[in-house]
MARPAGU-886121 format. One line per 4 residues: number of its first residue (from 1); their letters; for each residue x, y, z of C-alpha. Coordinates in nm, 4 decimals, always signed. Example, Ala and Ser with C-alpha at 12.3 -4.5 7.8 and 13.67 -1.06 7.14 Angstrom:
<nodes>
1 = as = +1.2300 -0.4500 +0.7800  +1.3670 -0.1060 +0.7140
</nodes>
This chain:
<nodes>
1 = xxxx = +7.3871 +9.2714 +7.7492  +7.6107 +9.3576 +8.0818  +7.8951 +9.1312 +8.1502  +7.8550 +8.8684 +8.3253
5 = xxxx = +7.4466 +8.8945 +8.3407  +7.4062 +8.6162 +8.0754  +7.3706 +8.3466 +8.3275  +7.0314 +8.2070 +8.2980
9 = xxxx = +6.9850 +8.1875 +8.6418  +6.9086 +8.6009 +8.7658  +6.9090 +8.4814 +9.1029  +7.2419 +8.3360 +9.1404
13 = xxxx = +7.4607 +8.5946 +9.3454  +7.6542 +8.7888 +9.1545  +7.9769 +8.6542 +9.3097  +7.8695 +8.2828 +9.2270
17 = xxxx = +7.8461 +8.3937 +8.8932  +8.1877 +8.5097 +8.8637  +8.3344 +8.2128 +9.0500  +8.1925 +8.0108 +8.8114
21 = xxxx = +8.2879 +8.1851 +8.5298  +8.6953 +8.2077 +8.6785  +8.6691 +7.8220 +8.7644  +8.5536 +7.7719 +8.3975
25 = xxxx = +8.8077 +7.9553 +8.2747  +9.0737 +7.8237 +8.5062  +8.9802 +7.4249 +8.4224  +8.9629 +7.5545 +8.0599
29 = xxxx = +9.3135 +7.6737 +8.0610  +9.2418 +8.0128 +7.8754  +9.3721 +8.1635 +8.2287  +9.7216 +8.0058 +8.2197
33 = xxxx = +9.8642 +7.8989 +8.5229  +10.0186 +8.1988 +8.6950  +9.8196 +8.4715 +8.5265  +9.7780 +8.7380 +8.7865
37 = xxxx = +9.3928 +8.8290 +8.8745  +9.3581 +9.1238 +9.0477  +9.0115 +9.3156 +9.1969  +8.9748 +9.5887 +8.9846
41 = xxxx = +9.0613 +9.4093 +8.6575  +8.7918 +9.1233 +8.7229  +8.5418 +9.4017 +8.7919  +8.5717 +9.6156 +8.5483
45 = xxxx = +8.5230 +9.3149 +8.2961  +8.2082 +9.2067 +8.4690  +8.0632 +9.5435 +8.5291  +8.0261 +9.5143 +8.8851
49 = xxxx = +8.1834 +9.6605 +9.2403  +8.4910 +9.5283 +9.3671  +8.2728 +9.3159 +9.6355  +8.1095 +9.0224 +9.4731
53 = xxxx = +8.4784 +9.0110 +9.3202  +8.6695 +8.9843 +9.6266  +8.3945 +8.6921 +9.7844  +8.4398 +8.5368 +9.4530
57 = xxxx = +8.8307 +8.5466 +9.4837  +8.8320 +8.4731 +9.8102  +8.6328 +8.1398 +9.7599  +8.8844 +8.0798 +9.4834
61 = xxxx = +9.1491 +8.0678 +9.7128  +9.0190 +7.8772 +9.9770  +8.9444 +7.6235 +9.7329  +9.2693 +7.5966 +9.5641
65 = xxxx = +9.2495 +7.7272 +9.2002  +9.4374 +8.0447 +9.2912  +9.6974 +8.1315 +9.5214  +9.9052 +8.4616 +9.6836
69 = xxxx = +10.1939 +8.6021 +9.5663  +10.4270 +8.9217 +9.7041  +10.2370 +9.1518 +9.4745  +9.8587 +9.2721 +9.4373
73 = xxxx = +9.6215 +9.0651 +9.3788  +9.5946 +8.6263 +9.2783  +9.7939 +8.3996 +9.0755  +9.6064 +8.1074 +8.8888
77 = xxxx = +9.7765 +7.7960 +9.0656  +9.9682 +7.5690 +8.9147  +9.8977 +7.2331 +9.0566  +10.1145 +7.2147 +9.3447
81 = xxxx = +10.3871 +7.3754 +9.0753  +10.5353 +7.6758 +9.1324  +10.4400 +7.9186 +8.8826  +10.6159 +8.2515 +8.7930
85 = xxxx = +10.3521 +8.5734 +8.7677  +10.2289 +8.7131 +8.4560  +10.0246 +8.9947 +8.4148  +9.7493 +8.8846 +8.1308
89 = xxxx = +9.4814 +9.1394 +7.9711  +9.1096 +9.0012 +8.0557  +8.8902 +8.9235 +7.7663  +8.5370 +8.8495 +7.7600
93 = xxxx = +8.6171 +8.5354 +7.5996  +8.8828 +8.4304 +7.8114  +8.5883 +8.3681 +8.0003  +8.3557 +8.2590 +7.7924
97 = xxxx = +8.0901 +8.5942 +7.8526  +7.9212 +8.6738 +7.5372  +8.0189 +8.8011 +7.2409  +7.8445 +9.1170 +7.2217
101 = xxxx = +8.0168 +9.1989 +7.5521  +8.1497 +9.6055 +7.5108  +8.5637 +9.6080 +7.4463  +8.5470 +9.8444 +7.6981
105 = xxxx = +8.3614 +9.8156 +8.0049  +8.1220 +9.9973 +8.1473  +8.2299 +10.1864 +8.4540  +8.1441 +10.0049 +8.7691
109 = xxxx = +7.9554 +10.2193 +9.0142  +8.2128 +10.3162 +9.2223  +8.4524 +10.4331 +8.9560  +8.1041 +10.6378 +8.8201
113 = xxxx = +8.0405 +10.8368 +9.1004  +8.3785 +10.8493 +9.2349  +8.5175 +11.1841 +9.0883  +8.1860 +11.3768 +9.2357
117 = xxxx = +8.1645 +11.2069 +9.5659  +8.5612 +11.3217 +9.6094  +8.4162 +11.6588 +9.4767  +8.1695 +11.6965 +9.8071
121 = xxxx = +8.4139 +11.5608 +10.0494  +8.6889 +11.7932 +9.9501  +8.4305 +12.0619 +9.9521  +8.3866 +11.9843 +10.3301
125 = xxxx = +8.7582 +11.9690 +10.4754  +8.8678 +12.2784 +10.5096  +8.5280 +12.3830 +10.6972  +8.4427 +12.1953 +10.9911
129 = xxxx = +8.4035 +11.8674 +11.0923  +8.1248 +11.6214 +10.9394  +7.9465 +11.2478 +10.9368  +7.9419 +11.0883 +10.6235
133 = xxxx = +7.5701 +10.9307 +10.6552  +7.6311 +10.6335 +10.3864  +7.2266 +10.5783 +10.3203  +7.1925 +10.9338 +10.2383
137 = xxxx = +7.5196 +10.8989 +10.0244  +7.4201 +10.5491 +9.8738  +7.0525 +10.7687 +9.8139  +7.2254 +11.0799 +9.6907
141 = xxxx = +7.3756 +10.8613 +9.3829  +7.1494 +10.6118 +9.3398  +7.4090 +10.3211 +9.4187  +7.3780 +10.0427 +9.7032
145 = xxxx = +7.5317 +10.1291 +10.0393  +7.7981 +9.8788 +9.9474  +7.9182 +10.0690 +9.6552  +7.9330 +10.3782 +9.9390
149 = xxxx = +8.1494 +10.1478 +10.1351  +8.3642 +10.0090 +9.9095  +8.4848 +10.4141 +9.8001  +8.5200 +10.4893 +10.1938
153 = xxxx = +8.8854 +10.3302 +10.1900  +8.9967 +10.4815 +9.8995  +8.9344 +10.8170 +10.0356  +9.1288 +10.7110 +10.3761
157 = xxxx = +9.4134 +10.6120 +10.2146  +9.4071 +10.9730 +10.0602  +9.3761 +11.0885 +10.4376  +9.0462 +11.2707 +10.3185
161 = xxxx = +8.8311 +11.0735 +10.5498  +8.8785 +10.9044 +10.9008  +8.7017 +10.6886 +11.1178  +8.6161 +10.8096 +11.4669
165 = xxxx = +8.5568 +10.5570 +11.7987  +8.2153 +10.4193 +11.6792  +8.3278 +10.3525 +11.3526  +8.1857 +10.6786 +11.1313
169 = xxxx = +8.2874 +10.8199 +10.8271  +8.4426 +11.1605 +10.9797  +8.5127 +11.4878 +10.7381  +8.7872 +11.7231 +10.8531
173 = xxxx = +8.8880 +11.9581 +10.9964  +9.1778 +12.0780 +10.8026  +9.4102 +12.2701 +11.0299  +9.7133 +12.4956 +11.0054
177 = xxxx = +9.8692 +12.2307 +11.2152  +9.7693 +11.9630 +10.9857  +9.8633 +12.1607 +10.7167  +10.2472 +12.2180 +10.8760
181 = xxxx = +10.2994 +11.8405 +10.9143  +10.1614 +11.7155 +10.6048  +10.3893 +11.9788 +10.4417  +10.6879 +11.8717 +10.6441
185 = xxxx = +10.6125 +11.4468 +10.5262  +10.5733 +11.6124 +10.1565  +10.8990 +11.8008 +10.1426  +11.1383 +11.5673 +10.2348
189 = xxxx = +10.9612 +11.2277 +10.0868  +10.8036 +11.4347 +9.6875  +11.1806 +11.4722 +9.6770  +11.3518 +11.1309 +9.7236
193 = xxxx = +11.0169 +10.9889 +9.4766  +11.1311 +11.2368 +9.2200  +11.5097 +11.1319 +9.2018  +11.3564 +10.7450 +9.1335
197 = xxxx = +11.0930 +10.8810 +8.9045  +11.2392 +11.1959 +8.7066  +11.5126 +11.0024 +8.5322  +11.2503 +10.7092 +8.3923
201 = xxxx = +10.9527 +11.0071 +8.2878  +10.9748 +10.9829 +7.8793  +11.0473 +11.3346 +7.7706  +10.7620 +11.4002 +7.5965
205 = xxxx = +10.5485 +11.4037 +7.9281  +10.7898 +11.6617 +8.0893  +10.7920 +11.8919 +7.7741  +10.3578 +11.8526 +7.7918
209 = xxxx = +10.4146 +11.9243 +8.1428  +10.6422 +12.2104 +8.0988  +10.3800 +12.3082 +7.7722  +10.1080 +12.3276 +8.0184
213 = xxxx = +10.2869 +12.5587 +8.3171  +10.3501 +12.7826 +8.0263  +9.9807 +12.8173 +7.9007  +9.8866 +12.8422 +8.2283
217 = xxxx = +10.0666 +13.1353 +8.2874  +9.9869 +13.3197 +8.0232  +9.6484 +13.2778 +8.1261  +9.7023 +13.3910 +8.4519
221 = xxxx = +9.3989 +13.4817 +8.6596  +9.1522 +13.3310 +8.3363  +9.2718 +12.9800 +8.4412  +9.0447 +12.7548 +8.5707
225 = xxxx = +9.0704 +12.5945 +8.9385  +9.0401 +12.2845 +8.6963  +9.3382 +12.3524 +8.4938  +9.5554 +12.4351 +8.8295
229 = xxxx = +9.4383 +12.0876 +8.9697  +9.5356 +11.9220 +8.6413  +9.9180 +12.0948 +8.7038  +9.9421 +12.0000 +9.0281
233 = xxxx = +9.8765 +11.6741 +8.9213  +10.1482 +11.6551 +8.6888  +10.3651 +11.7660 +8.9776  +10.2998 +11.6121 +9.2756
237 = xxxx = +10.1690 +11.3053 +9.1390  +10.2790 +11.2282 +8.7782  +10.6177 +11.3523 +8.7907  +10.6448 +11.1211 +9.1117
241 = xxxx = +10.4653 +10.8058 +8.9815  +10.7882 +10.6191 +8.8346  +10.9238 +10.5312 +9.1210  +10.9526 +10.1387 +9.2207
245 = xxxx = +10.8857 +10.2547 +9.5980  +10.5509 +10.2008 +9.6188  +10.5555 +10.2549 +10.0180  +10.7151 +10.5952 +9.9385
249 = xxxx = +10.3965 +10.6738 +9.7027  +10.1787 +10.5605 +9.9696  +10.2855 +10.7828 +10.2280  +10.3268 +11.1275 +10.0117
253 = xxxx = +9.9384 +11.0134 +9.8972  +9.8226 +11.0010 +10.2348  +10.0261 +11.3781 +10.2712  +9.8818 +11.5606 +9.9726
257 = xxxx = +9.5144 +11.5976 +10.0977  +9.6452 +11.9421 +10.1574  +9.6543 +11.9791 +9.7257  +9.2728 +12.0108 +9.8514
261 = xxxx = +9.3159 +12.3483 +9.9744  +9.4227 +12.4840 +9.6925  +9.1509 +12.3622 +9.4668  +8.8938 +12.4576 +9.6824
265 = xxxx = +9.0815 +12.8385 +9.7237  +9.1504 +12.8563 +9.3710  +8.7122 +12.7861 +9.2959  +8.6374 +13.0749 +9.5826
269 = xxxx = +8.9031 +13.3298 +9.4668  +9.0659 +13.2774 +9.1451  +9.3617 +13.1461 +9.0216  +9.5714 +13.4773 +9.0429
273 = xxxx = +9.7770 +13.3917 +9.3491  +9.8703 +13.0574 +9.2309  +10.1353 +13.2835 +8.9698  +10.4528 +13.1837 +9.2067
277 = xxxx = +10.3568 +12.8241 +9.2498  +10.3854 +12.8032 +8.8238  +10.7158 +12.9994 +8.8502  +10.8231 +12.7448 +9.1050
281 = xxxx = +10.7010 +12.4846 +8.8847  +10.8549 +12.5844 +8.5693  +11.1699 +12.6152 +8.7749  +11.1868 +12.2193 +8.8496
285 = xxxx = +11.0503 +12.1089 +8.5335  +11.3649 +12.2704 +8.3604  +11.5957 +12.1115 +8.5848  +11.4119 +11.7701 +8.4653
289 = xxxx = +11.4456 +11.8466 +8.1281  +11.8261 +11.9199 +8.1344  +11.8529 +11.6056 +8.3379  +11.9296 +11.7986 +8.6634
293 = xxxx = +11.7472 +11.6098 +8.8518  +11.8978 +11.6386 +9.1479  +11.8540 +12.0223 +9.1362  +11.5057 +11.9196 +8.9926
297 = xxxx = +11.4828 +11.7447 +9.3425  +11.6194 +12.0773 +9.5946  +11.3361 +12.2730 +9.3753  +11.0763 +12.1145 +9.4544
301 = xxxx = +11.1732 +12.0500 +9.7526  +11.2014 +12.4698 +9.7954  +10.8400 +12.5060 +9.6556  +10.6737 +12.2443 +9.9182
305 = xxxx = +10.8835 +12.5084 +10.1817  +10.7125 +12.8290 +9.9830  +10.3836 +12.6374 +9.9443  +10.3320 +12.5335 +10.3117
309 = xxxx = +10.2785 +12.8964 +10.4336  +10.0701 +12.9854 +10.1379  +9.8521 +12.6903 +10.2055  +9.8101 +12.7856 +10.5290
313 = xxxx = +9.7276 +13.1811 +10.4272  +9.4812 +13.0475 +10.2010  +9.3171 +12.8038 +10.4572  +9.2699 +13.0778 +10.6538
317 = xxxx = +9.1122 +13.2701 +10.3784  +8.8840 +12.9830 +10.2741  +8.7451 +12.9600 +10.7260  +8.5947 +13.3622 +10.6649
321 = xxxx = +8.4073 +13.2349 +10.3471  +8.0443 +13.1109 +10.4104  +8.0027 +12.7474 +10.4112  +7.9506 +12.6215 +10.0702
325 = xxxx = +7.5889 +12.4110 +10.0032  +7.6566 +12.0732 +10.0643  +7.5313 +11.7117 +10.0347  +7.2698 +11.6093 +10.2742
329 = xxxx = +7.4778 +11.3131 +10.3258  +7.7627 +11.5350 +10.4575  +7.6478 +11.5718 +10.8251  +7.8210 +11.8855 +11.0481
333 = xxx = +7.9135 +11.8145 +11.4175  +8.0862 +11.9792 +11.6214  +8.4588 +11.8713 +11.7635
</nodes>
């Protein structure tokens, strides 16, 4: 049986259902005073979209069982006591679902069709400029529209999607210009996040890292667009992701929707001209792993310099291509 959907009620609103069972759980104590409730963690143990979760915390709060705090998310109140945060792992019996509930939760909606919906949207930038009709999309994956819109933000804070004046979904364009500044945020901030996040990166995940450059190479132009993504991952995003700034993460996030361009040139021509980003990669992985970090740091630095003009060489390739078939929901306009 799904989380959460042995009420015997069907009828009651999904986010009644989970304020009830929170309440329950609250009055019960088996969620301690201060435990820290957050969005995704609620939904992923009911099986639902973030939505009915953030009515039901919302209602929470207004009524007094949980509270705000300087990080993400709730606290369960103490009483008019002040209560020090604690991050607690969510059980089904913590509150009280049944006990045939999966271990693991299914994957909410969203998360579901997340990876594929990124897929057509990336697909898109470097080509023109497009709607995102959210019925078609919602139709397209056989979600509700509100699943559609609760993914929408996500992809903005990844600067993949904006919103124009009457409040649509807009696709691209990717520019050369956009491309320069995006590179000039990236270079100077992928830096400072690696001198935080280098020195606290166990070992073992720089030599996989270093591992994989290395296979990659010797693969050369046999390697897979996916296996390049998967590196620059490890680059520009794991090798980063240690940092206490979250702010700083934020902002190089927003910056690296040009990581796009390469995936998408790297699907239409191969993965033979990505051979001097691995060299530059290798190079500031075995700064990291002598615990150089701060020539680790002028490397990479150096390779977001390199890269810039190559991203824009291959954008340029990737605008003589024909456009690629694309979702109906994925709308072209002009500018």
């Amino acid at each position: 049986m799904h989380p959460g959907s042995d009420d015997a009620d069907r009828s009651t609103p999904r986010y009644v259902t989970i304020e009830r069972r929170l309440v329950a759980a609250i009055e019960g104590g088996s969620l301690p005073a201060g435990a820290v409730l957050t969005e995704e963690g609620v939904a992923r143990l009911f099986g639902t979209s973030r939505t009915p979760v953030r009515t039901a915390l919302g209602g929470l709060l207004e009524q007094g069982h949980l509270a705000r705090f300087e990080g993400r998310g709730f606290v369960v109140a103490g009483n008019g006591k002040a209560v020090e945060p604690q991050r607690v792992t969510l059980t089904p019996e913590m509150l009280g679902l049944s006990a045939d509930t999966p271990t693991t939760p299914l994957p909410v909606a969203s998360d579901r069709i997340q990876r594929s919906f990124e897929a057509a949207l990336s697909g898109a930038l470097p080509f023109g400029l497009y709607r995102v009709n959210e019925q078609a999309a919602a139709h397209h994956y056989k979600v509700s529209r509100t699943v559609v819109r609760e993914l929408m933000p996500r992809f903005q804070d990844r600067g993949m999607v904006r919103k124009d004046l009457r409040s649509h979904w807009m696709v691209g364009p990717l520019t050369s210009q956009d491309v320069a500044h995006h590179f000039a945020v990236r270079g100077r901030l992928e830096s400072l996040a690696l001198l935080d996040s280098a020195p606290r990166t166990p070992a073992e995940v720089i030599a996989a890292m270093r591992k994989r450059v290395a296979e990659l190479s010797e693969e050369g132009a046999d390697a897979s667009p996916d296996s390049l993504a998967a590196l620059e991952q490890d680059i520009h995003v794991t090798l980063l992701s240690r940092t206490p700034n979250k702010h700083l993460l934020r902002i190089i996030r927003q910056s690296q929707v040009t990581l796009i361009v390469g995936n998408v040139f790297a699907k239409v021509v191969g993965a033979r001209p990505f051979r001097l980003d691995l060299q530059e990669y290798a190079i500031v992985l075995d700064f990291v792993v002598r615990g150089a970090f701060d020539a680790a740091a002028n490397a990479l630095e150096e390779h977001l310099r390199l890269s810039a003009e190559r991203t824009r060489q291959r954008l340029i390739s990737i605008s003589v291509f024909p456009q690629p078939d694309l979702p109906d929901f994925l709308i072209r306009t002009r500018h």
